[in-house]
C-alpha positions in Angstrom: 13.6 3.9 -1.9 10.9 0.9 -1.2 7.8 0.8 -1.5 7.1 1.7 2.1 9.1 4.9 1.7 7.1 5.7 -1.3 3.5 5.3 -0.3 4.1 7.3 2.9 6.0 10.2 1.4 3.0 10.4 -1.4 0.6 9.9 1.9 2.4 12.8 3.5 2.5 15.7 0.2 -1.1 14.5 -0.4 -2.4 14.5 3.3 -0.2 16.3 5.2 0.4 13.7 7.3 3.8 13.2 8.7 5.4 10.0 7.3 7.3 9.3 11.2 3.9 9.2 12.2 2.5 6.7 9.3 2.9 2.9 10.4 3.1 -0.6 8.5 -0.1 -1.1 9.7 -2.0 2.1 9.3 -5.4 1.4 7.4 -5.8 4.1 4.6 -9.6 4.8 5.6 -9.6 4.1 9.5 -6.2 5.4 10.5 -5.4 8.1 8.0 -8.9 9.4 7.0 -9.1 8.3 3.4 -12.2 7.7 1.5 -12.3 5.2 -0.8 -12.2 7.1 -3.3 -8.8 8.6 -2.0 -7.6 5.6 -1.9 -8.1 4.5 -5.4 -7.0 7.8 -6.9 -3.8 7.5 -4.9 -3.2 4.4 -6.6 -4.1 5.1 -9.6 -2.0 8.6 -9.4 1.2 5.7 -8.0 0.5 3.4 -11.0 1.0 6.8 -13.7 4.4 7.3 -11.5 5.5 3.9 -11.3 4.3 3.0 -14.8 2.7 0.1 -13.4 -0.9 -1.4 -13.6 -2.1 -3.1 -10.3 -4.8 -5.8 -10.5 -8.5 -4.5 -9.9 -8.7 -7.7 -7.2 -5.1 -6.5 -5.9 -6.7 -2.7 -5.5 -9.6 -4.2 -3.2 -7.7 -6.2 -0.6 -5.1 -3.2 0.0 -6.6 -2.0 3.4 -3.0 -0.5 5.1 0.2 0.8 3.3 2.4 -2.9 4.3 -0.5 -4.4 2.1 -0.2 -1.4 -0.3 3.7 -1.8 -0.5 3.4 -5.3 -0.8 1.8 -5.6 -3.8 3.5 -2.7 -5.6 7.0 -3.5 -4.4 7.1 -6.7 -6.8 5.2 -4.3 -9.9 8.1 -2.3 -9.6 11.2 -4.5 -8.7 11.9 -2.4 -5.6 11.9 -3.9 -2.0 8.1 -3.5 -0.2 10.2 -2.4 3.1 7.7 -4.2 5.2 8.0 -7.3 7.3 6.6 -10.2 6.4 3.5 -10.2 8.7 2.4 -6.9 7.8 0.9 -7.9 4.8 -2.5 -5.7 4.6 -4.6 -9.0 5.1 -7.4 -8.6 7.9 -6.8 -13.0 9.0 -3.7 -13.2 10.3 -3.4 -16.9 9.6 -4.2 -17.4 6.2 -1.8 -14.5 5.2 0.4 -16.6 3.1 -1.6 -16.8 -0.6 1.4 -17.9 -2.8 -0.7 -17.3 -6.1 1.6 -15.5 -8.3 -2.0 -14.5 -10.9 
């Protein structure tokens, strides 16, 4: 399973929403209807599952489930399942932050 595969199946038990119809680029509060606070209980519910700990400055910039996957995927040691562009960043040319913090 990637990362991918896991945020939308936890996106589809939690919200009902179908995971066909969930997308790379699906934002978790425009496109799916999340609060904020949805969204950071869903992570925090994925980091007790995964038994992982995402950075507080990693939590902020997740805006869709590619940038969602992206940064657990590597937490984990699973593939994200997302292409490269997809990443969850707003600019699409300064995408590429090699910062490993």
């Amino acid at each position: 399973e990637t990362a991918y595969e896991y945020i939308c199946s936890v996106l589809s038990e939690r919200r009902g929403t179908p995971a066909e119809q969930l997308r790379e680029d699906s934002r978790f509060i425009e496109d799916i209807g999340l609060s904020s606070l949805d969204v950071v209980v869903l992570l925090s519910d994925a980091e007790d599952e995964l038994g992982i700990t995402v950075p507080d400055e990693n939590i902020l910039s997740m805006k869709t489930i590619a940038g969602a996957a992206s940064v657990i995927a590597p937490l984990v040691g699973i593939p994200s399942g997302v292409s490269e562009q997809e990443d969850g960043s707003e600019s699409s040319s300064d995408a590429e932050d090699g910062s490993g913090d």
